[in-house]
N, C-alpha and C positions, 0 to 999 in steps of 0.2 A: 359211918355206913359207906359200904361202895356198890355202884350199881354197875351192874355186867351191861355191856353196850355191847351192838354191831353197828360196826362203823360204815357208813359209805363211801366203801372200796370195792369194786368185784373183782376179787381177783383169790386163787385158791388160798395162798396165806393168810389173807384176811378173815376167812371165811367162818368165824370162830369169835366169842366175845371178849369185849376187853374190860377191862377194871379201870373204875374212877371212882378216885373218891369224891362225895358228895359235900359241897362247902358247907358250912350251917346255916347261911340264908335259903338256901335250897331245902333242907331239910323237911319231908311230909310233902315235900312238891314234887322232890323227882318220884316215882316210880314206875312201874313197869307199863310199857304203853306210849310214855311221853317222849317224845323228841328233842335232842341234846346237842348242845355244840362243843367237842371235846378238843383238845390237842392233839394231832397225832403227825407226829415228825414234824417239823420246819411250819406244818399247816394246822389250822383250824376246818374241822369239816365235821358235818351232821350226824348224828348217831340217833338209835332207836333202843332205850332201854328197856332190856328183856326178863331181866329180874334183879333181886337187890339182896347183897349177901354183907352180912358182918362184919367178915375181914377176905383179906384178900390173901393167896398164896406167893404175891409178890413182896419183896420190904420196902418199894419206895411204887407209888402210883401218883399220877397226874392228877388234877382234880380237873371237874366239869366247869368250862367256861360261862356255859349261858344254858336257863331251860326255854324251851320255846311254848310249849305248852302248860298252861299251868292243869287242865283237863286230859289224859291221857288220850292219844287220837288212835291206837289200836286198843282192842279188850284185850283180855286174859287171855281170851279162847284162839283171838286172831294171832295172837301171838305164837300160840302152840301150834294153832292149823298154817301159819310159816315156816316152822319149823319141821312138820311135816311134809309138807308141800316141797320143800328146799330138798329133804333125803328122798319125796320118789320121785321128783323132775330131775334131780342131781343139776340144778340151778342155786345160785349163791342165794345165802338166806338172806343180805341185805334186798335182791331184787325180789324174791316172794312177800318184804313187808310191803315193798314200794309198788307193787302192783293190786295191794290191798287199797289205796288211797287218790284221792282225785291228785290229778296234774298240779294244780295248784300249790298243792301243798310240798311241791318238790322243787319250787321256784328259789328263785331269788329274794330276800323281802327285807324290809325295815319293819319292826315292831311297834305299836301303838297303842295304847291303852285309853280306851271308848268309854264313856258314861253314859248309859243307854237310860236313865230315869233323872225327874227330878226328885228323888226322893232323897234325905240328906244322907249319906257315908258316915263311914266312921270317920272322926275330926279330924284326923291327920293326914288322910286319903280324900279328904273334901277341900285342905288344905294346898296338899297337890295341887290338884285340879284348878285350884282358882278358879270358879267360876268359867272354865273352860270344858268345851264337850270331848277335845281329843287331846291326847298330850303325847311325847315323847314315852316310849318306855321306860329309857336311860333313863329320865326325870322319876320315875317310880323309884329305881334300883337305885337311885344316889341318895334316894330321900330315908335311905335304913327303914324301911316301914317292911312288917313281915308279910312272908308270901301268904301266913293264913289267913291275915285281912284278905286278903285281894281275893285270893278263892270263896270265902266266905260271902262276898256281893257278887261273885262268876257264878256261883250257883245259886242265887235270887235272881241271875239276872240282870242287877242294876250295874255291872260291867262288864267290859267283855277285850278280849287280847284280839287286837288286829293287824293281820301281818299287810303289812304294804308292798304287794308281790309288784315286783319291779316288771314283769310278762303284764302287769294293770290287771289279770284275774282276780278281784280280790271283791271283798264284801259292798252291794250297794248302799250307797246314804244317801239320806235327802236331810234338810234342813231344815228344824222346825223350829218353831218360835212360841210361845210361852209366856204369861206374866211370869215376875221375878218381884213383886211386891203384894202386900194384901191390896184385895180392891178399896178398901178406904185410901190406900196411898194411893192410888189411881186416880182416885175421884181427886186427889190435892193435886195429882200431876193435872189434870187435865184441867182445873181450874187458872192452878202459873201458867200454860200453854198461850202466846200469843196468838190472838185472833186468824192471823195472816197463817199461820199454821195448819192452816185445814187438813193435809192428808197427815200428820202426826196425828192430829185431834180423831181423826176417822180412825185410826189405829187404835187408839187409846178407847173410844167409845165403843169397839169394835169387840175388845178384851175385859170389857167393863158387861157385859151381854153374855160372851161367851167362853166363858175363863180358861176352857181345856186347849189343851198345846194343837196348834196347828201345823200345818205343811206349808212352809216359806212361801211356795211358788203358788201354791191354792190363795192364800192371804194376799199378795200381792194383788193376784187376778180380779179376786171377789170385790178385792177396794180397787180397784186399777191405779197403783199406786208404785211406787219405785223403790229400790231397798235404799236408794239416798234419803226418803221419809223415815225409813226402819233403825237406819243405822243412829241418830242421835239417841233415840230409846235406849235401845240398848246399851250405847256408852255409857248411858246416867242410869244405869242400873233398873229402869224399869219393866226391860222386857228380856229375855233371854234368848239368846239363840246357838241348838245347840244338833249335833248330827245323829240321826238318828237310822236305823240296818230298817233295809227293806229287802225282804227276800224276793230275789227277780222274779217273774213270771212267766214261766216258757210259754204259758196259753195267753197271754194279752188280757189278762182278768175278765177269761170267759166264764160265765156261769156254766156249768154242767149239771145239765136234766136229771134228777133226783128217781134211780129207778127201784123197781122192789126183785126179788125173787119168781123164776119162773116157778111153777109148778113141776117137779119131774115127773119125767115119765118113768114106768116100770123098770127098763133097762136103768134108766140113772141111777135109780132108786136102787135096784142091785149093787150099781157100780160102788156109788158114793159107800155105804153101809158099812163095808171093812175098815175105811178112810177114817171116817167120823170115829167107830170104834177104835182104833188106833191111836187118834188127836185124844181121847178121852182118858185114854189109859197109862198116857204121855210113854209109849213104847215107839220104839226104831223100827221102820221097815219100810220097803222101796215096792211101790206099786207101778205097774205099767198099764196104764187106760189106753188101750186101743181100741179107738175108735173112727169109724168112717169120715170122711168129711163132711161135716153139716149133721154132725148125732148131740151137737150139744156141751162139748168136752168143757170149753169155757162155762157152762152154765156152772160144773158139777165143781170147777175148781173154785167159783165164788163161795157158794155153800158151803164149800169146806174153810175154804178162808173166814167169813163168815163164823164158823164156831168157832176159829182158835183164836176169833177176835173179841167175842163175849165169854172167852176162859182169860182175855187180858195179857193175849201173847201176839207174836208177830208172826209174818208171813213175807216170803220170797218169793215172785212168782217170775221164773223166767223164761223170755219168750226169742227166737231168733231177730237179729237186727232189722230184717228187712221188712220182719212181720210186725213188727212195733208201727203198728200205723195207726193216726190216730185214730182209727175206728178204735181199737185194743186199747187205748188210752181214756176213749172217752166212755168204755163200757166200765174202764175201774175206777174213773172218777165220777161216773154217776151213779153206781154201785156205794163204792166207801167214803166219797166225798173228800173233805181235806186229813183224811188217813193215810192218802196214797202218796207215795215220792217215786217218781217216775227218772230214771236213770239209762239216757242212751246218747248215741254220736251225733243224733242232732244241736241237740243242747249244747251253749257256747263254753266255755271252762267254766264262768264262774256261775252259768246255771246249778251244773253238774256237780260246784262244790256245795252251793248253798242247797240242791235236794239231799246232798249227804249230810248235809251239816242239820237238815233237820232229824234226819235217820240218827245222828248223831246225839242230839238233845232230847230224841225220844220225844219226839210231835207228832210221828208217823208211824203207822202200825205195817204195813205195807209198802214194799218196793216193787215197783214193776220195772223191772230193765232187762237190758241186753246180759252179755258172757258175765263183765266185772262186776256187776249187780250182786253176784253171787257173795262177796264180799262186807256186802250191809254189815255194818257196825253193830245188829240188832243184839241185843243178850238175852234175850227170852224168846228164842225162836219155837217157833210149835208147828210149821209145815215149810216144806220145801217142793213146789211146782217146778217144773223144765217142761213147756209145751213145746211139741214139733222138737221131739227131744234127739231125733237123725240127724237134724240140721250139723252139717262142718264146722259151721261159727263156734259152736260152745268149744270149739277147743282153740287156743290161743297159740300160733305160730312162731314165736319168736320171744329170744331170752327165757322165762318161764313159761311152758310148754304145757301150760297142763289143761285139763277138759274137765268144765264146770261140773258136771255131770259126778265126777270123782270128789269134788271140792265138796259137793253136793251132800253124796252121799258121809263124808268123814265130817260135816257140820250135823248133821243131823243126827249121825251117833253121839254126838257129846251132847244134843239138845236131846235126844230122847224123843225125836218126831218121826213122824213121817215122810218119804221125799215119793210125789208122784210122777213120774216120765208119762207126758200124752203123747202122742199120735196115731196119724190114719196109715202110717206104715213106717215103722220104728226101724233103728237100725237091726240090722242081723244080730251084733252081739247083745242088744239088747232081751232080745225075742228070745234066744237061744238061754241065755238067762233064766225067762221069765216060763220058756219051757219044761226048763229044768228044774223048776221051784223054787230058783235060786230067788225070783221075784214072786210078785203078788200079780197074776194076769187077770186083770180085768175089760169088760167087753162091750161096746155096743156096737151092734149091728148094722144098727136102723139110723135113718135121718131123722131129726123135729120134726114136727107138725108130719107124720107120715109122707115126708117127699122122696118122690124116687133119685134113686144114682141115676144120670144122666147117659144116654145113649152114646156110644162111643162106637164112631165110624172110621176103620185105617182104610187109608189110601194112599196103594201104591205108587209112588212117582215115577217110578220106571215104565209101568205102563202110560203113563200121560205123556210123559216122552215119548213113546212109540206112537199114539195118538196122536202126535206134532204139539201138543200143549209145551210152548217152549216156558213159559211165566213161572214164576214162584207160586203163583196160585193153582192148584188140582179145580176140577169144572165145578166139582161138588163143593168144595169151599167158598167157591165166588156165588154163586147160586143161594147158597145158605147165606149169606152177607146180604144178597142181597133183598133176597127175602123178610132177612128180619127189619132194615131198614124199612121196610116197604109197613112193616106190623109196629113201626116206633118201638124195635125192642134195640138191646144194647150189644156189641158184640167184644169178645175178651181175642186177643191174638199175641201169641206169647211165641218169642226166638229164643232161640236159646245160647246167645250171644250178641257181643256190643261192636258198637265201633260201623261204620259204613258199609266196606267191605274188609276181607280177611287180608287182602295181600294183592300187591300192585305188582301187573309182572309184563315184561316185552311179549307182542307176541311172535318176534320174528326170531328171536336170540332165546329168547324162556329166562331171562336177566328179571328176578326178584328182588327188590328192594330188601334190602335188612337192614337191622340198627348195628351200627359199628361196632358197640359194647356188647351183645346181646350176640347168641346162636339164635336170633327168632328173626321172622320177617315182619314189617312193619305194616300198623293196621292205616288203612286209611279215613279220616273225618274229613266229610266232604264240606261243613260250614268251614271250618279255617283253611279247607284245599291244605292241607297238611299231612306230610305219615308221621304218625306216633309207635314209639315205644310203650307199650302198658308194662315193663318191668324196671327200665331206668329211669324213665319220663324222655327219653331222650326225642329232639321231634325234627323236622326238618319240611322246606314245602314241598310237594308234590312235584317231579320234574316234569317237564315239557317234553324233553323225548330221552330214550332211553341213554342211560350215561356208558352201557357198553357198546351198541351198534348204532346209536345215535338215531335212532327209527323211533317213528312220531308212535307208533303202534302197540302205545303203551291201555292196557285194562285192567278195569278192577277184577278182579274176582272174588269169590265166596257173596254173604250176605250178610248186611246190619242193618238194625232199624232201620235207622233211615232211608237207606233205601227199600227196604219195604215198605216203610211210608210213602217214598216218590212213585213206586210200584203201584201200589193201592188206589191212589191220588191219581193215577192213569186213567185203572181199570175203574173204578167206581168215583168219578169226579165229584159225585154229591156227596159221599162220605165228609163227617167230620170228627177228623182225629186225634187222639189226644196221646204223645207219647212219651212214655216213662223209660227211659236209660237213664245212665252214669251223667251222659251230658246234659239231659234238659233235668235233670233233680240235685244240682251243683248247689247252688243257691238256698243258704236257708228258709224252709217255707216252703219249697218248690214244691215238695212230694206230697206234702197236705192239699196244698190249693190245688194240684192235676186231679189227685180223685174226688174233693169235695168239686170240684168242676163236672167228673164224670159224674157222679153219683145225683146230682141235678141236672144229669139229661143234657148237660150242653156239647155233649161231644155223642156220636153212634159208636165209634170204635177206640178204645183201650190198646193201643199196642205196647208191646214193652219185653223187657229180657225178665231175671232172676224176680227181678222185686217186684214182681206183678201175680208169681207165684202164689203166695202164699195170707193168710188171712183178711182178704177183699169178700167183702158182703153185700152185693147189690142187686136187690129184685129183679131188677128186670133185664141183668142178663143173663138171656139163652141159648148164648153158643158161645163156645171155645173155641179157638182154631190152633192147631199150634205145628210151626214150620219148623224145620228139620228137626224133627224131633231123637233123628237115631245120632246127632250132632257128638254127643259124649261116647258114645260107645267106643266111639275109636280112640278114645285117650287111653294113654300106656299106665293103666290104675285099673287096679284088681275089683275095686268099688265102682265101677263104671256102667256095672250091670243094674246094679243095686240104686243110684242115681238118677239114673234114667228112671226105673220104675215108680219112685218116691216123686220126681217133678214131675212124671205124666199123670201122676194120681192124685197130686194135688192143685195142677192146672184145672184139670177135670172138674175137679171138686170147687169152681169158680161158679161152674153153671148153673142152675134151677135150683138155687137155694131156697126159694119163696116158692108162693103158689103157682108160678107160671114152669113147664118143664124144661126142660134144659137138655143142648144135643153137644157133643163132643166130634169136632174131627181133626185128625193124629196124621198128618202128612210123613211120611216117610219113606224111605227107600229100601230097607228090610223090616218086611211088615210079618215074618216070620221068626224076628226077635224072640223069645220066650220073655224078656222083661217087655217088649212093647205090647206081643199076644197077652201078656196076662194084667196089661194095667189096664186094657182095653176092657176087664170084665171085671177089675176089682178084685183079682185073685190075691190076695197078700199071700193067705196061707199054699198054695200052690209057689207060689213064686218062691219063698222063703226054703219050701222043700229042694226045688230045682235048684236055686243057688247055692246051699248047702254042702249039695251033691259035689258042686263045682271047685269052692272052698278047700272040702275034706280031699278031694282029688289032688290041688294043686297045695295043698299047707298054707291056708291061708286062715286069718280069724275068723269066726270066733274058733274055729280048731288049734288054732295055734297064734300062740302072740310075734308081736314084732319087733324090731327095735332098727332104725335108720340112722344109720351115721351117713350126714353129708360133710365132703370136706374142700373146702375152695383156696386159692391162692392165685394172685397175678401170674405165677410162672404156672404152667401146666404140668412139665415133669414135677415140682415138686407134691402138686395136688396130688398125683396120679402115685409118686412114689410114698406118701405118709398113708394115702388108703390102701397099697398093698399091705404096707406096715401093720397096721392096724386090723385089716382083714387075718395076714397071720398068726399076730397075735390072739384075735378071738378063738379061731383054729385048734389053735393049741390049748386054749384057756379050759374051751366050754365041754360039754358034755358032746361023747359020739351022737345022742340024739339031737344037737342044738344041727342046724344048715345053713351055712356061711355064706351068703353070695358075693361076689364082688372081687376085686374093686369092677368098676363099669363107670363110662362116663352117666352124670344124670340125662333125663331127658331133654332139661334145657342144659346144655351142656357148661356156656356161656352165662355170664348175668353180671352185669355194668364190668367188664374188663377182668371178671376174676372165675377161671377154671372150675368146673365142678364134678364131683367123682362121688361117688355113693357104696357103700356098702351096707345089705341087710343078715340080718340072725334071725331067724326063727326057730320059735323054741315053743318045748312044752314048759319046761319048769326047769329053769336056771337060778338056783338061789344066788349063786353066786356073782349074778353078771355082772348086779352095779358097784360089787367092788373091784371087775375089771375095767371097769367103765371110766371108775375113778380114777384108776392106774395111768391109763392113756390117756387123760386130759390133765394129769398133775407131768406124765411126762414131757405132752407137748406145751404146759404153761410159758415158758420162755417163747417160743416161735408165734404163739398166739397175742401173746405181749405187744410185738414188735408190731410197728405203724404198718400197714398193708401186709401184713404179716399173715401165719396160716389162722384159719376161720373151721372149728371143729362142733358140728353141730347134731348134738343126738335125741332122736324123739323114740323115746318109749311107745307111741300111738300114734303110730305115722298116720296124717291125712291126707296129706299134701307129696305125692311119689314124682313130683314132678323135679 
């Protein structure tokens, strides 16, 4: 037999599978899914077999050195949906497997072979083992014993392959210890045991009580006794001791409060209806639940979940990174209990592998995670969720390019489900979709419990200025702050960026700090007194006086938490504060403990950037505040409008979620915005028409697609001369209705020492582009190759114009 492999190589000749044949120890082991170690040139390196064919069109093939898997670690389906993934990202199809799969699994490792029971093996494989719980691999494979033994107890369970990833990600054990004779040979040990022997004799009288296998370090404790007592035991074959996988526990073996089902309301009731009939009929189709913030949208996706888990199928539900908080974590484990495997970037590697590794063995019926989530091993999928389905994050930036949303949608055609996109104010191209019938639009209006959308008050800065109000705070925000303090209510205050201040500059000379690497100027963090880079890391301390006029007359300008915080802590000394950025939520745990802090009242004020945004639920706050809020507008991205409108809507949407009301105030300086005018009433449908307008005007999506070639190199003329290159080649290529921009330096021109230069196409319908596409990155392979060489990077679905 030979199995077709892609090898781990990225590079375009690789790009394509290879032939091996399959030794006869292998045989029934390797197939499609599992991970191989082949030969290829001078090296030995990892392969991912993709299918398995008869013969080969070659006369002479290499055979497979090692399998690593005896359980294939992609499905069937994963495998296809790689290979589609790979033709419309036009990303190498080794990198579309390897973005299917936890870190770990891409490490370094020594191979181990685990006896996870005592129950006896087959004789020859019991043989092995010796009376040992972990052995060499090697020691299997030398021992001619067939791999269908071995799989045959991997899928009982009573073994298991463990890689020893040299990164130390790798599966937890603990030690447990076990009789290893009947208890009538116990009762004779315990009788030859010399008197003087007391903590053996405890031991023995110990397992003479309570036969079943213990945890080393619990048995020790209980008898307070040393493994120096344990270890003669065991040598004399009385007691066993052998390792046993514990799957980590991201929550520290919290119980989660077991809840039921709300009652829907009519709207829901509406909503859900198609959904359900859909799951029932196991038919394809993509619904968009827009709904308000605080109408319930979570309730209606449990319910659904919920059926396709008494039809005996799985469930996807994906939610944006920053909104994975455990409140969203602990409504789906007290909802489906130990059904759920929860998958995101807090979680350390070998969390992240062991909740896949349960998804993997089909323990868990549900995954709740962030983008890569999308990738669950599941094989009987029955729905696909994407909540807050505008959020940027679902699309992945770099090497494979592609937006969960797509993956989404082309999983759920082969599963035959359903996929639902939620939110309170969806992307445009969504909407425009879902206008056109192309989706399923569905609607709630209204809040739970009848509560109203929250009052939202703009206020011009420009006129506080002219009023002499020099502060960050407008009258009418400090007033509202301080009032609710004064009512023990809670207040939310949301920037809309990080970092101290924006940029440190002379004031006699106008002499800006920058990062050396970087077209950008450096931010400043006042705890280290340091400027930082946020694109190379690059950091450096704060100077004492200016390094071009040497004038002491150096200030911050712009605004960051922090100093909103020192700001606030001026103006309202009894506030206590609690704030959530980049810096203080560093530390695993940090971003749980800050709100479980708020959310028991130990703090009045909530400050924070992005991640404060979005799915926070707590009674008792009644005001929102939020400072510069026209902050994005002015970035050079055509979605800037569209941005704005979705943060301010769902800032908003922080406030009077319970019974107490809730007020909003929108500081700004153009308070004649049409997206800030219209977030302030909860206009989507107004907004969506207005932007539209703007779009169809300028060529922009959902009217027309995109496609962003950036292209960088340490020298500048050459950046600048391959994106003319490539500019006129598309030119020529594409249709008179395709519109070439470019070449143009990017906006950040700079980034760690290497040139950048942009060219976009807009188009209605170029069937042909991605085999121009192909063209010019098979032409510039060799320059691309070379070490600091050119860097050619194309997004089909630019999000990122910076």
């Amino acid at each position: 037999m030979i199995a077709n492999v892609i090898v781990d190589v990225a590079s375009q000749n690789t790009n394509r599978p290879f032939d091996y044949e399959i030794p006869e120890k292998f045989e029934g082991i390797v197939q499609p899914g599992v991970r191989v170690i082949v030969p290829f040139g001078p090296r030995k390196i990892l392969g991912y077999v993709i299918s398995l064919s008869e013969t080969s069109s070659f006369s002479s093939v290499k055979k497979i050195t090692d399998v690593l898997d005896v359980i294939p670690t992609l499905t069937q389906e994963l495998l296809h949906l790689g290979k589609w993934l790979s033709n419309y990202t036009l990303s190498y199809y080794i990198s579309c497997l390897q973005v299917m799969l936890p870190q770990v699994m891409k490490a370094k490792y020594r191979k181990e072979l685990w006896k996870l029971s005592d129950e006896p093996l087959d004789s020859a494989l019991d043989a092995v083992f010796d009376g040992r719980g972990v052995m060499d691999f090697e020691e299997f494979e030398q021992s001619g014993i067939s791999y269908h033994i071995l799989r045959k107890h991997m899928n009982e369970g009573e073994v298991d392959v463990h890689y020893e990833v040299k990164s130390r990600e790798t599966k937890k054990l603990k030690a447990v210890v076990a009789p290893a004779v009947s208890p009538i040979d116990m009762e004779e040990k315990l009788e030859d045991l010399p008197p003087q022997a007391k903590k053996q004799r405890a031991i023995v009288e110990y397992f003479l009580q309570q036969p079943e296998p213990l945890d080393k370090k619990r048995l020790l404790d209980h008898l307070q006794t040393t493994p120096a007592a344990l270890k003669p035991l065991v040598e004399q074959n009385v007691l066993k001791e052998y390792k046993q996988e514990v799957f980590r526990d991201p929550y520290g073996g919290r119980e989660f409060k077991r809840t039921t089902p709300f009652t829907l309301t009519d709207e829901q009731e509406t909503a859900i209806r198609p959904i359900l009939s859909t799951i029932e009929k196991q038919e394809h189709d993509v619904f968009l639940l827009h709904g308000v913030t605080g109408s319930g949208k979570t309730e209606v996706y449990m319910q659904s979940i919920q059926q396709v888990l008494d039809k005996g199928e799985e469930a996807i539900m994906l939610v944006p990174e920053i909104a994975l908080t455990p409140q969203m974590v602990e409504r789906f484990k007290g909802r489906f209990g130990s059904k759920v495997a929860v998958l995101h970037s807090a979680l350390s590697a070998g969390e992240k592998y062991d909740e896949w590794r349960k998804i993997q063995r089909q323990e868990v019926q549900v995954v709740v995670g962030a983008r890569s989530a999308i990738f669950a091993p599941f094989t009987n999928l029955g729905l696909i969720i994407i909540d807050e389905e505008h959020e940027t994050s679902y699309k992945q930036e770099d090497r494979t390019r592609y937006h969960a949303r797509d993956v989404a949608v082309q999983r759920a055609k082969t599963h035959h489900c359903p996929v639902v996109l939620g939110s309170a104010t969806p992307s445009l191209e969504t909407y425009a979709r879902a206008a056109k019938g192309n989706y399923q639009l569905l609607t709630l209006s209204k809040r739970m419990n009848e509560a109203v959308m929250p009052e939202v008050e703009l206020v011009d800065m420009r006129e506080e200025l002219h009023s002499g109000n020099r502060s960050m705070f407008s009258i009418p925000l400090k007033e509202k702050i301080e009032e609710r303090l004064a009512r023990k209510e809670q207040v939310v205050l949301f920037l809309n960026r990080r970092g101290y201040s924006t940029f440190v500059m002379c004031r006699d000379c106008g002499h800006v700090s920058e990062c050396p690497h970087c077209d950008i100027a450096l931010t400043y963090h006042k705890r280290q007194n340091r400027l930082k880079c946020h694109y190379c890391s690059h950091e450096e301390p704060m100077p004492e006086k200016c390094p071009e006029c040497e004038s002491k007359t150096i200030r911050y300008f712009g605004t960051g938490t922090q100093k909103v915080e020192e700001a606030l802590q001026e103006l309202i000394p009894e506030a206590r504060i609690i704030r959530m950025d980049v810096d203080t939520t560093r530390r695993k745990g940090a971003h749980e403990r800050l709100l479980t802090q708020f959310g028991e009242g130990k703090a009045d004020i909530l400050l924070g950037t992005q991640m404060i945004a979005k799915g926070l639920d707590f009674g008792n706050v009644t005001l929102v505040g939020v400072l510069a809020a026209d902050a994005m507008l002015n970035l050079p991205d055509f979605r800037a409008s569209e941005k704005t409108f979705q943060l301010l809507t769902q800032v908003s949407g922080r406030a009077g979620r319970h019974e107490k009301s809730g007020e909003v105030v929108v500081q700004t300086y153009t308070p004649e915005h049409y997206s800030i005018e219209l977030a302030s009433t909860y206009d989507y449908e107004q907004f969506f028409q207005e932007e539209m307008k703007l779009r169809k005007a300028f060529r922009y999506p959902p009217y027309y697609y995109l496609t962003l070639f950036t292209i960088s190199h340490p020298n500048q003329l050459k950046a600048e001369e391959a994106t003319r290159k490539i500019t006129m080649f598309m030119q020529q290529k594409l249709s008179g209705q395709a519109h070439v921009l470019g070449p143009t330096p990017s906006a950040l021109a700079r980034i760690n020492n290497r040139y950048r230069y942009q060219c976009m196409v807009k188009y209605k319908k170029e069937p042909e582009q991605r085999k121009f596409v192909e063209r010019i990155l098979h032409y510039y392979e060799d320059e691309m190759k070379q070490e600091n060489g050119l860097q050619i990077t194309v997004d089909f679905q630019p999000y990122q114009l910076m």
